[in-house]
N, C-alpha and C positions, 0 to 999 in steps of 0.2 A: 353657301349663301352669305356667309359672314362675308366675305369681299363686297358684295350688295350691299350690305347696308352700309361698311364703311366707305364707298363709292359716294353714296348717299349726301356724307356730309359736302364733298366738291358741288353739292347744286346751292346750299345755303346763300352764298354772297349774290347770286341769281334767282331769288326766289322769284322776282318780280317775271321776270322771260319765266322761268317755270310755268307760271299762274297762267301765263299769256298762250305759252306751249299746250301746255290743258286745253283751255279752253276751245284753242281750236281745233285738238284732238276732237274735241265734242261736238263741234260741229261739222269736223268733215265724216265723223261717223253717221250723224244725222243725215247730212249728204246721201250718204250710200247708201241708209235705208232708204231716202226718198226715190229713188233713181228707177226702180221699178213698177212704181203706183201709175205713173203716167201711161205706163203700156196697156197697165189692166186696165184703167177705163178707156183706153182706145181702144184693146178688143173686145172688149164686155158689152158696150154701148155705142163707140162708130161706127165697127164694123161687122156688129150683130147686131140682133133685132130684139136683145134683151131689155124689159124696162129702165130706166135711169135713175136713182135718188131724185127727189122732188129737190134738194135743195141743189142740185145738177144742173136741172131743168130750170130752176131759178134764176139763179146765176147765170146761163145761158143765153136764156129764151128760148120757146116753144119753135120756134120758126127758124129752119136750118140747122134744126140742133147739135144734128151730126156733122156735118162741116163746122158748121162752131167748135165743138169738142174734138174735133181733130187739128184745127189749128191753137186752140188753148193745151192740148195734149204734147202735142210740138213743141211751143211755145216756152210752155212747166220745162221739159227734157231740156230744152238749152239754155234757161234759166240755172238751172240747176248745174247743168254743166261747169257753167260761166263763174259760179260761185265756187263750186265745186274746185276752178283749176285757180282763180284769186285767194283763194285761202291757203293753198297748196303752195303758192310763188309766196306769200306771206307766213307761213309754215314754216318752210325750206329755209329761208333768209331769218326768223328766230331761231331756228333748231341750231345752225349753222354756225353765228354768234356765241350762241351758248356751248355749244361744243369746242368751239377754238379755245374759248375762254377758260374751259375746265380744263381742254389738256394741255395748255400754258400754265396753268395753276400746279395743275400735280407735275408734271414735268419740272417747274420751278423748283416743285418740293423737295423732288429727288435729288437736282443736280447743287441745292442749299445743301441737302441732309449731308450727302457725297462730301462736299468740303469740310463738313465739319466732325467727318468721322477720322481717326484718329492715321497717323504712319501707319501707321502698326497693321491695320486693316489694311490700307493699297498697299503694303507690303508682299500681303499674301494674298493681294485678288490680279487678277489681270484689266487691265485697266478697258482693255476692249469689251469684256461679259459688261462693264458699270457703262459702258461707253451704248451698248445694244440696251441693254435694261433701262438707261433713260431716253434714248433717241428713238428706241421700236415697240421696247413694249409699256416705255411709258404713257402710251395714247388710250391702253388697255380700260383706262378709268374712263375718258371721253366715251370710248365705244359702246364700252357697256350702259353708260348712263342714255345715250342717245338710243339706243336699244329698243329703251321704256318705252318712250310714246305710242311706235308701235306694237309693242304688248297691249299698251294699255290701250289702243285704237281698237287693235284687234278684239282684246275682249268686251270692250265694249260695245263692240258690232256684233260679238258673237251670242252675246246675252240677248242687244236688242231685236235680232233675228228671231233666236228662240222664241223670246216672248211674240212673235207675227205670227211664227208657225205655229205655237201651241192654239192662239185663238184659232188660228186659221184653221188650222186641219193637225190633232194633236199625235196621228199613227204617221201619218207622214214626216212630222219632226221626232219622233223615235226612233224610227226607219234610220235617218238620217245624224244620229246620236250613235250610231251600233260600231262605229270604227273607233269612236272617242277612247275604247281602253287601247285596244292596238297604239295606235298612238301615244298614248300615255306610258306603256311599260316601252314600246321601243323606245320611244327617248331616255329614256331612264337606261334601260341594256344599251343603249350607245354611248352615253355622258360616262357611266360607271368604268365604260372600257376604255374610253378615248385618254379620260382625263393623263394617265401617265404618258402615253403615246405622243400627245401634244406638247406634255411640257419636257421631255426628253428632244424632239426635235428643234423646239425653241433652244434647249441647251447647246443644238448641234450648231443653229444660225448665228447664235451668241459665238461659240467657239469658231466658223469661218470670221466673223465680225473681228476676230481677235487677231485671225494670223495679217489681216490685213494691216490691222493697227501696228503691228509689231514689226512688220516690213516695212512700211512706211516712215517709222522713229527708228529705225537700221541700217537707211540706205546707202552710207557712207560704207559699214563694216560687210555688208551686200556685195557693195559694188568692188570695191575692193578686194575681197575672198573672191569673185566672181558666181557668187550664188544665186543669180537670178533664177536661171533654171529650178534649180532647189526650192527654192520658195512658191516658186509658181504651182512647184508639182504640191507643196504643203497644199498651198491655195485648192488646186485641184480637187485633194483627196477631201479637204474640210466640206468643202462646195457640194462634194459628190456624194459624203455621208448625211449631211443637211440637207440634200434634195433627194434623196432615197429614202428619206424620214418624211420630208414632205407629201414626198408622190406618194406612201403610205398612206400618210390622214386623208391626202384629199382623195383615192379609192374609197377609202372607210366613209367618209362625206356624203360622196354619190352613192355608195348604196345603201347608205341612211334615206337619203332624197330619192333614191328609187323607189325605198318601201316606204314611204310615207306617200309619193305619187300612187303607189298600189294601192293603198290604204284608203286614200281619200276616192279614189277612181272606183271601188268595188260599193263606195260609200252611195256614190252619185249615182250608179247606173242602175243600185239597188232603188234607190228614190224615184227615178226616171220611170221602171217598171209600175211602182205603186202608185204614180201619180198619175199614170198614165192609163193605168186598168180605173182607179178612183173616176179620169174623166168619161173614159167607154160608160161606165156604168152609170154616167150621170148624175155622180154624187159630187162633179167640182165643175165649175164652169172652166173654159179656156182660158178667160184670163188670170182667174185663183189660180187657176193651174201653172199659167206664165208667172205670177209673180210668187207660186211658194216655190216654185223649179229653178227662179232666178234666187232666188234667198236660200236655198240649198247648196245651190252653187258656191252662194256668199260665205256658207257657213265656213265650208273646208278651205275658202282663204285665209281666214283668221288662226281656224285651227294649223294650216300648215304653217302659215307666218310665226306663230309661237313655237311652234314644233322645231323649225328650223334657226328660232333665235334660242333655245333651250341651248340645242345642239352646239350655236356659235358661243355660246357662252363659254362651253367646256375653251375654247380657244382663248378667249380672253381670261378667266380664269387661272390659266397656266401665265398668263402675261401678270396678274394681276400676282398671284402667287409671288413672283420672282419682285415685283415691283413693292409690294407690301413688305415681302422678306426685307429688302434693304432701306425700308424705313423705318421697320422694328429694330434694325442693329443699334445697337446703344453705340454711342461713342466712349473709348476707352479714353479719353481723357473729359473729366466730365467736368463741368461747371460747379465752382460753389456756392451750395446756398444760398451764404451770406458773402458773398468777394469784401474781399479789405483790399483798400487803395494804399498804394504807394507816394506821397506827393510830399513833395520832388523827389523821385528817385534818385539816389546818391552810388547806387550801380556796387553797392560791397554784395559779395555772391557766398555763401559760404556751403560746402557738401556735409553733412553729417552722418556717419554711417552708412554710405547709399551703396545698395545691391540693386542690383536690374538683370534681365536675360529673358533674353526674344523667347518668342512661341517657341518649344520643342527643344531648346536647346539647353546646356548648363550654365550657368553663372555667367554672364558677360563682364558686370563688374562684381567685385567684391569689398566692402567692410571700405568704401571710399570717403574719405573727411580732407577736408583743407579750408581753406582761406582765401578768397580775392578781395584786398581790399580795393574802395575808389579808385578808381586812378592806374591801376595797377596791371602790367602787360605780365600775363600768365600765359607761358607756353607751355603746351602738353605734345613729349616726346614720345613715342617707344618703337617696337619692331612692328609689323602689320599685322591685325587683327588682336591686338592689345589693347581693344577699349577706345581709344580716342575720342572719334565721332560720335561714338554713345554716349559720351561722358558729357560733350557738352550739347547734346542734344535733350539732355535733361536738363537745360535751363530753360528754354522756353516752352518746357511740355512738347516737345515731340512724340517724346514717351516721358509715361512718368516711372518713377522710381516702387520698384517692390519694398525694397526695404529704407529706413531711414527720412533724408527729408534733404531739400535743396530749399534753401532762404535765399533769396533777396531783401538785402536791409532789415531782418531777421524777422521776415514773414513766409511761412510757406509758402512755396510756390502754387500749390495747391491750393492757396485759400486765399490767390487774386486770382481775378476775371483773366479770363484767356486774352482777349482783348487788352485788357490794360496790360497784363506782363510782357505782351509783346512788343505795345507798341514803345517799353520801353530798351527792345535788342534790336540790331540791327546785324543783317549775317552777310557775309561772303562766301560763296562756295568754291570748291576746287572748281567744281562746272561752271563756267559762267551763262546761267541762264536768262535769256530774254523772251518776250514775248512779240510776236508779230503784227508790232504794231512801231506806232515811229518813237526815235530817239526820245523825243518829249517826251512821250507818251509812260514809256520806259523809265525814265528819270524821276516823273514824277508818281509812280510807282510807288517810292519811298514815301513821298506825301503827297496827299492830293490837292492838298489845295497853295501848291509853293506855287509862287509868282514866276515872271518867266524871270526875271533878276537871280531870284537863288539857284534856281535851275543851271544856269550858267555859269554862276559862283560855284556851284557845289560841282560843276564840269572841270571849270579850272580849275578847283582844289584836286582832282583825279589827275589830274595832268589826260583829258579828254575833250578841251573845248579846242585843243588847236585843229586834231584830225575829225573832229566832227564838224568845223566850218571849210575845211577843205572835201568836204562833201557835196554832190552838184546840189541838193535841195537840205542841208544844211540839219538843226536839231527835227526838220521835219521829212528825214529820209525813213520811210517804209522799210522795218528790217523783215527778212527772210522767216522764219520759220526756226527758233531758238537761237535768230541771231544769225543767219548761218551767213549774211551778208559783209560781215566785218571779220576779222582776224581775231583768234583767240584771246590776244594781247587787248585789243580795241573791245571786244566784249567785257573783258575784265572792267576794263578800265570804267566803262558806262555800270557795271556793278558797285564798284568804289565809287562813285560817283552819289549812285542809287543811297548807298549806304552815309556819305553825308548828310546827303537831302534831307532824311529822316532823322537824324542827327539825334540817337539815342546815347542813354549814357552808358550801355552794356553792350562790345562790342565782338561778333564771334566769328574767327577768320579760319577756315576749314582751308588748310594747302591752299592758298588763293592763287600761290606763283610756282606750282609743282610743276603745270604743263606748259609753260612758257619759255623764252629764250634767256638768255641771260639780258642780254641790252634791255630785255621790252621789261625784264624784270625789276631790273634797277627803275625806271619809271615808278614801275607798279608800288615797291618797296618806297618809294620816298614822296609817292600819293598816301599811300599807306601810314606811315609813319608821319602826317599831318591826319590824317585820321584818328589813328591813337591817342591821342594826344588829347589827355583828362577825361578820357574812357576808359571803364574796367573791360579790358579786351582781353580773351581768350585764342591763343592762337595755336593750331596743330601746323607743326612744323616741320619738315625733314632735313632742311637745306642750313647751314649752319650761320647764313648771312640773316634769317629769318629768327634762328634761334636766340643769335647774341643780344637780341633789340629787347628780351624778356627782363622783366624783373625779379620773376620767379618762374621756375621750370618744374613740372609733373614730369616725373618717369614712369611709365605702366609698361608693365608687362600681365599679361595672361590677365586682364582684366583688374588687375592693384595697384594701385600708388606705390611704385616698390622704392622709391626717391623722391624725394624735393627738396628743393633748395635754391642757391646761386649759381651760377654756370662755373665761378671758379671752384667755388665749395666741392660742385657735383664733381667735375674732374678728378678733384683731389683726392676723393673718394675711393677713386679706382672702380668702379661697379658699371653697372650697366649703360650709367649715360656715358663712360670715359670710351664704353668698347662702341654706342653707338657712334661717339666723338671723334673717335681712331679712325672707324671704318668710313666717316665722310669727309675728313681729314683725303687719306689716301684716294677717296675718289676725288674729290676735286684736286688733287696733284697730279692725278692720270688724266683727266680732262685738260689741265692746262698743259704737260707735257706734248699730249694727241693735239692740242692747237697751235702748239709749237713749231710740232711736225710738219704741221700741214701748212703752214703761215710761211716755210722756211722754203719749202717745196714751189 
């Protein structure tokens, strides 16, 4: 029940629809008690011959009584109707509102919390389980909460009942109480059993929800390998374990809902009999008898309607479980306190002592210290899986550091706002990622509020505004789905671009020209190198045209600084950066000799 009450707090900013919601709870229960009165005094007094209340008679008049009282008996029934179904279309249209509103709000909540939890976390989740937990079972909180009114309908009715029948006739509402524990414990022996069984299946729907995700962001390395097949069958099996888990609960469902129809049916016919020997012996008239038989009936509505929203809770529950779990996660990169500002950041970065290493693994970096001053192009070399991307993915808090400390302008990075340390880096990835949305749109990415003037300055500056105006609709071409519309080289380039716009003074170039041509590279490298220029840029490098632009060079190996220096110093060294030197030395002589070849042919 701890889900409930934290549910609870999503109706606060609606208290006003609540109150509204209530109230007509209350009166369409009232409705329903009223809904049988009408009969009894049409069979009581129209169409028998039993005396009438004086104040009947009153109201009436003596003369035609009975046809009087059958058209005001009529008349009452469709009244009532008529209010009955007006509250119901103004019910339905609050309840309705108020429900969208909440699971827009907690679904908000989720897909805010999601962004602001750490790498580290989407590192090791699947992006499809986060992708099901806010899109399926984040509605878990709406549901539940809309749930209430008819609970609370229901008991409200079920109370007001009781209290008719006890005046009424108090063994006939006893009679009619005698299923209430059956009831009560089955639900209880089905909630207790289901609860895992449900939220095991949700894990199964989450996990098809995933292969789909994951073929979909594959389709190139798919189509290519030719794995459709393959995939289909994943799909297949995922589908087939999620719906054999399904068809489980909803068996378990129905013969919940079977025994609770037995329950309330052995309830009713037992009523039926006592009510009915009650009228033989002339201790109830026919119409007591029509309206405590109709209110008996009413009873085991209320009672089943709770019964069966118990039950559905157990399903929301497991949704609410899963959706609660990932608002409790903390984020591993957490906010300070007190954040201290940077202003005007002047971009000196300095490492001191910094250790780090992912979940389960050893030591990623070790005992790392240097220096970036202002201004200053630091390129970090080594062999693959030597730290690199780690290294400088500790300046913006992607991860933070285990051990040691990462300054900016000799403040913790830890002890400025997330926000403000980033907005003063700007990154380029080996990948160049876009979003699916138009060139603008993309651009200004970088900053939201650049005019369309620096938009297209910061284009040209990319060497990007000449092949984005020979576009048919120009900086407002709609791209693909990460971009997929443009050329690797032309993605880059609207990234450099991105990364002027926002014109930070700390700038971080992860391989930005590792998967491109040479031609499109030279571009890339001499947008680049107007980029640089009086930013403290950190660049991973392989390509040694990339390397020579540095002012100072990191050598890591196995997660250490095992060098630094000048690229002629490091040489001269003889050590590791001379043999990675050597070794791109001779590849790029084989490359030029093989276009030799081919150039000559």
């Amino acid at each position: 029940m701890n889900y409930l009450w934290r549910s609870l707090v999503y109706l606060r900013p609606y208290w006003r629809s609540v109150v509204v919601m209530m109230m007509l709870v209350v009166l369409d229960s009232a409705l329903s008690l009223l809904t049988p009165w009408p009969f009894k005094y049409l069979i009581d007094y129209s169409l028998s011959d039993n005396p009438a209340p004086e104040w009947l008679v009153g109201w009436l008049g003596q003369e035609n009584f009975r046809w009087r009282l059958l058209y005001a008996c009529a008349a009452t029934e469709v009244a009532i109707i008529f209010l009955y179904q007006i509250i119901g279309v103004i019910e339905s249209y609050v309840t309705t509102r108020l429900e969208q509103n909440i699971d827009r709000d907690f679904r908000s909540r989720l897909f805010a919390h999601a962004m602001d939890l750490s790498l580290a976390y989407h590192d090791h989740r699947r992006s499809g389980m986060l992708i099901y937990v806010i899109t399926t079972q984040g509605g878990a909180v709406a549901d539940l909460l809309m749930s209430l009114p008819s609970v609370i309908q229901s008991a409200v009715m079920l109370v007001g009942m009781l209290i008719v029948l006890f005046r009424m006739h108090w063994s006939l509402a006893a009679v009619s109480l005698v299923v209430v524990p059956a009831l009560f414990f089955a639900s209880k022996w089905y909630a207790t059993r289901m609860r895992s069984r449900i939220r095991e299946t949700k894990e199964l729907e989450g996990e098809a929800l995933s292969v789909i995700h994951e073929a979909m962001s594959m389709m190139r390395v798919i189509v290519a390998f030719c794995r459709q097949k393959l995939e289909h069958r994943r799909y297949i099996n995922a589908t087939q374990r999620a719906m054999d888990a399904r068809v489980g609960v909803t068996l378990r469902q129905t013969l919940f809902s079977l025994a609770i129809h037995m329950s309330t049916g052995v309830g009713r016919a037992a009523a039926w009999t006592v009510g009915g020997l009650l009228a033989l012996a002339g201790k109830l008239t026919v119409g007591d008898l029509t309206i405590v038989l109709s209110y008996i009936d009413k009873v085991y509505d209320p009672l089943e309607t709770i019964a069966y929203t118990y039950s559905g809770w157990q399903d929301q529950f497991a949704s609410l479980r899963a959706s609660f779990g990932l608002l409790d996660t903390k984020p591993d990169i957490a906010e300070p306190a007190s954040p201290v500002q940077v202003e005007p950041c002047r971009g000196r970065v300095e490492f001191r002592k910094v250790d780090f290493a992912y979940e389960g693994r050893t030591d990623t970096l070790k005992d790392v210290s240097f220096v970036a001053e202002p201004g200053q192009v630091t390129a970090v070399v080594g062999p693959t899986g030597a730290g690199k991307t780690t290294l400088i993915s500790l300046i913006p808090r992607f991860y933070d550091a285990a051990g040691g400390g990462v300054f900016v302008d000799g403040v913790n990075v830890k002890d400025l706002g997330l926000d403000d340390l980033r907005r003063h880096i700007s990154v380029v990835l080996q990948e160049p990622l876009l979003f699916s949305m138009s060139i603008r749109d993309n651009l200004r990415y970088g900053r939201l509020d650049a005019t369309e003037e620096e938009i297209v300055e910061a284009a040209r500056a990319a060497n990007a505004h000449d092949f984005i105006s020979r576009l048919p609709e120009g900086y407002d071409t709609v791209l693909g789905e990460r971009g997929s519309r443009l050329s690797g080289g032309e993605r880059q380039r609207i990234c450099v671009a991105r990364a002027f716009l926002k014109d930070a003074p700390i700038l971080i170039l992860d391989e930005p020209t590792s998967s491109i041509d040479s031609k499109t590279e030279a571009v890339i490298l001499d947008s680049l190198d107007r980029l640089m220029e009086g930013r403290t840029t950190f660049m991973i490098a392989h390509r040694l045209s990339t390397i020579r632009r540095a002012d100072w060079i990191l050598v890591m190996d196995q997660g250490r600084v095992v060098e630094q220096g000048k690229h002629d110093d490091l040489l001269a060294a003889g050590r590791l950066y001379r043999q990675l030197h050597d070794l791109q030395t001779k590849l790029a002589e084989r490359k030029a000799a093989s276009r030799a070849i081919w150039s000559s042919t």
